[in-house]
TIVO-2410 file (N, C-alpha, C; in nm, 3 decimals):
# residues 94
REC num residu      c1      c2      c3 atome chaine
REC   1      X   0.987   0.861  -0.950     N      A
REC   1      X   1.002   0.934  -0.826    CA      A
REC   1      X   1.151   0.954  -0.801     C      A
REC   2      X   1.176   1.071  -0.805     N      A
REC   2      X   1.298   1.140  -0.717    CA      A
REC   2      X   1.352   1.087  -0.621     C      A
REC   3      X   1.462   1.032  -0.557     N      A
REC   3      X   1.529   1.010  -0.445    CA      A
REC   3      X   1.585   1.116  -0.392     C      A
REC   4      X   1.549   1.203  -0.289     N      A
REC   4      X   1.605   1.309  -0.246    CA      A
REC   4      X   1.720   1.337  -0.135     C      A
REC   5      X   1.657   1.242  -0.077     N      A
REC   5      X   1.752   1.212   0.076    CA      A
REC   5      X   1.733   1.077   0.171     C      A
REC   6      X   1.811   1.011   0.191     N      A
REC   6      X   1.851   0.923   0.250    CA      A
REC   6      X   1.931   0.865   0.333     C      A
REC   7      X   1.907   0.832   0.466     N      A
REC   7      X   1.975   0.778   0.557    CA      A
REC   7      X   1.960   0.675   0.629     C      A
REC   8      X   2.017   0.633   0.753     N      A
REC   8      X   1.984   0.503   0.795    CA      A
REC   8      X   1.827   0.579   0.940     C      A
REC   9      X   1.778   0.686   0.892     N      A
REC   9      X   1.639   0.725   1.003    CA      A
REC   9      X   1.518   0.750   0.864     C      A
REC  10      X   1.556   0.792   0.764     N      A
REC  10      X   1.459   0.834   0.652    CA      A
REC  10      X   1.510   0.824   0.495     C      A
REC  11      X   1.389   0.851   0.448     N      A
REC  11      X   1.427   0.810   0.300    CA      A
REC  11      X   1.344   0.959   0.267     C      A
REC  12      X   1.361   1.021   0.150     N      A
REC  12      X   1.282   1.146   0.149    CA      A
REC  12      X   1.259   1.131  -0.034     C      A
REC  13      X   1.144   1.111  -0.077     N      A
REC  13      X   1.145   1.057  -0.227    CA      A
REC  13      X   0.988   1.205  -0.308     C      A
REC  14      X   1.065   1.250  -0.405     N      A
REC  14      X   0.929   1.355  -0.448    CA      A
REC  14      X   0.934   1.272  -0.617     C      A
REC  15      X   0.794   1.324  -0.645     N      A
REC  15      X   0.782   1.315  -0.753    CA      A
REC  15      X   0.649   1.229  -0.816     C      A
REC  16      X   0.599   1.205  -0.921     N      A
REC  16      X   0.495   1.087  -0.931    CA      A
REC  16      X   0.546   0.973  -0.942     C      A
REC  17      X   0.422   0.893  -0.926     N      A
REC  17      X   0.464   0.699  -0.869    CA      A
REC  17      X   0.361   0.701  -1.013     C      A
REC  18      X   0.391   0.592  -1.054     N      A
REC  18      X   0.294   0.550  -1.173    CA      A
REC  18      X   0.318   0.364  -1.183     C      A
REC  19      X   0.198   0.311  -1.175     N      A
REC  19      X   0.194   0.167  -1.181    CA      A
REC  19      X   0.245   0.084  -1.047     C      A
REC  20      X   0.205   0.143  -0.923     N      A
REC  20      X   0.206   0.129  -0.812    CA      A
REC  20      X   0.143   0.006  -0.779     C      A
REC  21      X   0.213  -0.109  -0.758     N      A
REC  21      X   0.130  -0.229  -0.693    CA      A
REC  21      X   0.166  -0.258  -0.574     C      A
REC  22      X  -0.012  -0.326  -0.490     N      A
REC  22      X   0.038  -0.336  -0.364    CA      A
REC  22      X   0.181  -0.359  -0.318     C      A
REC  23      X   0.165  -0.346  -0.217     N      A
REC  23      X   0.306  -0.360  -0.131    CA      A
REC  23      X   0.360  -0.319  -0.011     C      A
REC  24      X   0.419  -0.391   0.078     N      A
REC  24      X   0.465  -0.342   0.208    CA      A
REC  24      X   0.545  -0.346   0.240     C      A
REC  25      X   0.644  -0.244   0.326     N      A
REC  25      X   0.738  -0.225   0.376    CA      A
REC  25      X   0.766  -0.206   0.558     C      A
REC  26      X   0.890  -0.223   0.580     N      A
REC  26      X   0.898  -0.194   0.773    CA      A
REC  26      X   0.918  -0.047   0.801     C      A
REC  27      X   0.931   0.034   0.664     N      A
REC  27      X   0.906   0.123   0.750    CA      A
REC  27      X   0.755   0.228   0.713     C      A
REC  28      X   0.761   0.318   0.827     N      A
REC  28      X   0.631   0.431   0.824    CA      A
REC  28      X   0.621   0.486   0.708     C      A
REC  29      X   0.538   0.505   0.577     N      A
REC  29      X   0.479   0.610   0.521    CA      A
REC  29      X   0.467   0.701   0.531     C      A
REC  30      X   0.490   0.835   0.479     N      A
REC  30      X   0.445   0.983   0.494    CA      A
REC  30      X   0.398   0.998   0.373     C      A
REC  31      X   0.330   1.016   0.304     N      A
REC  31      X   0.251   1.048   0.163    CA      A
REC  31      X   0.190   1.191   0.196     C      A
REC  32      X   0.259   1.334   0.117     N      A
REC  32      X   0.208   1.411   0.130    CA      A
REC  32      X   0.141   1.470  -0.037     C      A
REC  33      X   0.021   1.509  -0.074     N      A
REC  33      X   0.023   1.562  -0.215    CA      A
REC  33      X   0.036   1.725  -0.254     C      A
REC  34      X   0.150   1.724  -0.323     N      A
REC  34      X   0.146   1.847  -0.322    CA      A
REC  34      X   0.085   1.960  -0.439     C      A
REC  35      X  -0.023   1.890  -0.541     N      A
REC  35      X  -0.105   1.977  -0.592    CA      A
REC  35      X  -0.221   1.894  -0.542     C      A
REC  36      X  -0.275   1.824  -0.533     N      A
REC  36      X  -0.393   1.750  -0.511    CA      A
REC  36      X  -0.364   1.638  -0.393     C      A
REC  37      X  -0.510   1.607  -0.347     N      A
REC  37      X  -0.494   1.501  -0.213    CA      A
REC  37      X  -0.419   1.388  -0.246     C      A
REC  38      X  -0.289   1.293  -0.139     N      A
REC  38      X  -0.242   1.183  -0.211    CA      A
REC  38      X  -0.389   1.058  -0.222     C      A
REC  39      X  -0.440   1.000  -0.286     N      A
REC  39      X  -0.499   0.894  -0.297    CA      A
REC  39      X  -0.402   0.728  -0.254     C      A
REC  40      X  -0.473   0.703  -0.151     N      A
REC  40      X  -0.412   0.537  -0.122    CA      A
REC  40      X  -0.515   0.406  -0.114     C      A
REC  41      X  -0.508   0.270  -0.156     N      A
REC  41      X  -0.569   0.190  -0.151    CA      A
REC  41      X  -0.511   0.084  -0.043     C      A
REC  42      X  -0.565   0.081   0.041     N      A
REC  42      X  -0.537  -0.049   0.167    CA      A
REC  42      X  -0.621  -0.145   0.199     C      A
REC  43      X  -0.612  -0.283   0.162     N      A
REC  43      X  -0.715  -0.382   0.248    CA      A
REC  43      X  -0.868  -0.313   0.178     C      A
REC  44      X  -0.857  -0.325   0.047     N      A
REC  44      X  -0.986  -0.264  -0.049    CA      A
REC  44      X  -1.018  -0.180  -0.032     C      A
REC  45      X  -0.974  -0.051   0.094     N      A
REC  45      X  -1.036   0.056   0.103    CA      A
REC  45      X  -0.970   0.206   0.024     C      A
REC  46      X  -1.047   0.268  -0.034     N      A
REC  46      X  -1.004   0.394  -0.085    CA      A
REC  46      X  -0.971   0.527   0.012     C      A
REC  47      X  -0.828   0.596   0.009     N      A
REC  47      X  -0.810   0.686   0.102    CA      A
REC  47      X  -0.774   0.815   0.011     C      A
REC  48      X  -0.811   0.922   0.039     N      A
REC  48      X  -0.750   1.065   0.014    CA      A
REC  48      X  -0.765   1.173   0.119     C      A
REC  49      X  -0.653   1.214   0.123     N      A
REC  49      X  -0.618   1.346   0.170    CA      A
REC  49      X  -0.482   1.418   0.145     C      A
REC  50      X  -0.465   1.469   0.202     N      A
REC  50      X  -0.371   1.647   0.171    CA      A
REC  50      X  -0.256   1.568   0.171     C      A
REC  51      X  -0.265   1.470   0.321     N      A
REC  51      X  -0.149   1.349   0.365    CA      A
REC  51      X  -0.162   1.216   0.433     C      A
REC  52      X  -0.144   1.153   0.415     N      A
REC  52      X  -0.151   1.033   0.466    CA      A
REC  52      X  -0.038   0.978   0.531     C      A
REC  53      X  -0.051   0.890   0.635     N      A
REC  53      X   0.045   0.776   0.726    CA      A
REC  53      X  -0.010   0.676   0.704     C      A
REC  54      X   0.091   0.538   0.663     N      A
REC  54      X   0.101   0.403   0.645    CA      A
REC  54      X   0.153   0.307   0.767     C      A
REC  55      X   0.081   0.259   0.812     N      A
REC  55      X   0.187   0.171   0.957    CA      A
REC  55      X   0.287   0.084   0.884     C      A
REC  56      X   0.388   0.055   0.935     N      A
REC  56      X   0.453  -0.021   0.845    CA      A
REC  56      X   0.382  -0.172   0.859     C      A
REC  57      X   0.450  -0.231   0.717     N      A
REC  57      X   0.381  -0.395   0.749    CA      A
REC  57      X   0.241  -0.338   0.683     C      A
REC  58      X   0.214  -0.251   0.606     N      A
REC  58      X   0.032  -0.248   0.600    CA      A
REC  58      X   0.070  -0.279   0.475     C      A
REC  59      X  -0.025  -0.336   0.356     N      A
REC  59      X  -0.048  -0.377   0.191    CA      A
REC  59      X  -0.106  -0.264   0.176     C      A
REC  60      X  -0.045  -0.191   0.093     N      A
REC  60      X  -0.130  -0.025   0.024    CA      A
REC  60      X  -0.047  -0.028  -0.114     C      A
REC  61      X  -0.062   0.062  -0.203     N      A
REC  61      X  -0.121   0.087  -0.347    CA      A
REC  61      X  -0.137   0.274  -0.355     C      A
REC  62      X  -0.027   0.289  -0.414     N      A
REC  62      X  -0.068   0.452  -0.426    CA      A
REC  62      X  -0.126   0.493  -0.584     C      A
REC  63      X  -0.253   0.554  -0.550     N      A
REC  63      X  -0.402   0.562  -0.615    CA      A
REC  63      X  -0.323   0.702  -0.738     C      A
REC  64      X  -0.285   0.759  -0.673     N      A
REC  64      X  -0.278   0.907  -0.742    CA      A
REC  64      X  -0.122   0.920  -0.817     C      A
REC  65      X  -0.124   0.972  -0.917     N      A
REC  65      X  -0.026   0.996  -0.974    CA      A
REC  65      X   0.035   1.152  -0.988     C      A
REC  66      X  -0.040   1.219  -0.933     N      A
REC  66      X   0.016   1.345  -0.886    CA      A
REC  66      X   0.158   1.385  -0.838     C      A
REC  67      X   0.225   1.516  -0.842     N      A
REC  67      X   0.325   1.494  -0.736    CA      A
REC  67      X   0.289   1.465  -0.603     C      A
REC  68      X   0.414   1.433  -0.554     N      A
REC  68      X   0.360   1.401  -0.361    CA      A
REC  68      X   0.556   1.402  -0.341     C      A
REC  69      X   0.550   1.414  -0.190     N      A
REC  69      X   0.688   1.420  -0.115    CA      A
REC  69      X   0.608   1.308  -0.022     C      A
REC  70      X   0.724   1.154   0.005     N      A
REC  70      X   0.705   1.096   0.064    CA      A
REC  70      X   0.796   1.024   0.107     C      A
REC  71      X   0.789   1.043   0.233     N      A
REC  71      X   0.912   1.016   0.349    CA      A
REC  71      X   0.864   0.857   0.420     C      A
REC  72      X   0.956   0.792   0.413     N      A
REC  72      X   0.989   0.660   0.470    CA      A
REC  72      X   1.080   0.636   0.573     C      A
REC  73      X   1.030   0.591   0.685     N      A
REC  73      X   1.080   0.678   0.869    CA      A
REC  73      X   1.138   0.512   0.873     C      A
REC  74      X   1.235   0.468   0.952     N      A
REC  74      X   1.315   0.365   1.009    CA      A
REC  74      X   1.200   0.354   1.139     C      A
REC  75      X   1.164   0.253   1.165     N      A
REC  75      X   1.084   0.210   1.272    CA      A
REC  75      X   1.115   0.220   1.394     C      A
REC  76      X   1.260   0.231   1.378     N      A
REC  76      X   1.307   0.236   1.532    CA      A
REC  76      X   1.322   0.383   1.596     C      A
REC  77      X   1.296   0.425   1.515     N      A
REC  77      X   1.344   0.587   1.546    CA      A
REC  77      X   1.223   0.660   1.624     C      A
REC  78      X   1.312   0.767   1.749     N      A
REC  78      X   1.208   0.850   1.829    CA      A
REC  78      X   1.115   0.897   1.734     C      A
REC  79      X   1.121   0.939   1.618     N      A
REC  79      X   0.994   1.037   1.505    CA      A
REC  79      X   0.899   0.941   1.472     C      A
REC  80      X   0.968   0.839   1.478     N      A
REC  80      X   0.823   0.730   1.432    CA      A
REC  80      X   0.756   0.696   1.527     C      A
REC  81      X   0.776   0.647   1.664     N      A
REC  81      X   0.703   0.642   1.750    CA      A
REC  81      X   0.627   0.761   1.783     C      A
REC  82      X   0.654   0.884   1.756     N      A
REC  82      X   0.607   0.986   1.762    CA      A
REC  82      X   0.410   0.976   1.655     C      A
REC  83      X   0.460   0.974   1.552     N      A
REC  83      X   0.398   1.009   1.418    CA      A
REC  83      X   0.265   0.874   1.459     C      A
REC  84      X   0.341   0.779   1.483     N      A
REC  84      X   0.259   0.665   1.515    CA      A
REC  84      X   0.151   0.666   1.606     C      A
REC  85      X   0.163   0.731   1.676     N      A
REC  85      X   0.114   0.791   1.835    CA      A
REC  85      X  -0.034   0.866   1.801     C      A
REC  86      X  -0.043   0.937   1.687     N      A
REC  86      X  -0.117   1.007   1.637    CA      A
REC  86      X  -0.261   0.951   1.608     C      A
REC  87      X  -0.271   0.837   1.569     N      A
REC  87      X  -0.364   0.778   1.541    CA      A
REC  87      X  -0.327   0.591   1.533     C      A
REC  88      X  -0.436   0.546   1.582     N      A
REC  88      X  -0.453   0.405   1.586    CA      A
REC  88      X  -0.459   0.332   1.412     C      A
REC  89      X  -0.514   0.356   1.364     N      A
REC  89      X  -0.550   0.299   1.224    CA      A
REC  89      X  -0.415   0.259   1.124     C      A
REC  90      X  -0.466   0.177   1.082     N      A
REC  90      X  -0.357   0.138   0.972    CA      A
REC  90      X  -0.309   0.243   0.847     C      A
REC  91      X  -0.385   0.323   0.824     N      A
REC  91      X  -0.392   0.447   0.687    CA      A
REC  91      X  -0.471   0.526   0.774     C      A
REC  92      X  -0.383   0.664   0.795     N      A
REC  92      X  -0.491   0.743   0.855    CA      A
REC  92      X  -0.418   0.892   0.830     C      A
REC  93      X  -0.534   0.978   0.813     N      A
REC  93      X  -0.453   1.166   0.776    CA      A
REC  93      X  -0.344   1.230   0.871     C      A
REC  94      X  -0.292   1.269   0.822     N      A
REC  94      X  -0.202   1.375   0.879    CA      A
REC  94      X  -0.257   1.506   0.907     C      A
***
């Protein structure tokens, strides 16, 4: 995976992930796929869609090896409280 852009609010990474083991981080997830749905595994459950959000602190596993653009938000930041706002769930669509 590509490192595209980075700062102290986001991380902006394209490209395929291959040999993805669980793992968690503090900040938000953005998993978008950009030929096919991203696939994610959380807490044994299987997820796909177009895009996905990760709360931070969640154990996930990215399923798909496709391309995807996936942005990693600083927790403290107005966009994440934003994005967060959207839905309750730990893994949930965009």
């Amino acid at each position: 995976m590509k490192k595209l852009y980075i700062d102290n609010q986001v991380g902006i990474f394209l490209g395929r992930i291959h040999g993805n083991l669980p793992h968690d981080h503090l900040a938000t997830q953005i998993s978008i796929g950009l030929d096919v749905p991203v696939r994610i595994n959380s807490s044994g459950r299987d997820f796909s869609h177009g895009g996905l959000v990760i709360r931070p602190n969640v154990t996930h596993s990215i399923l798909s090896q496709e391309i995807q653009i996936t942005f990693l938000i600083n927790p403290s930041t107005f966009f994440n409280s934003q994005v967060l706002q959207i839905d309750s769930q730990s893994v949930f669509p965009l």
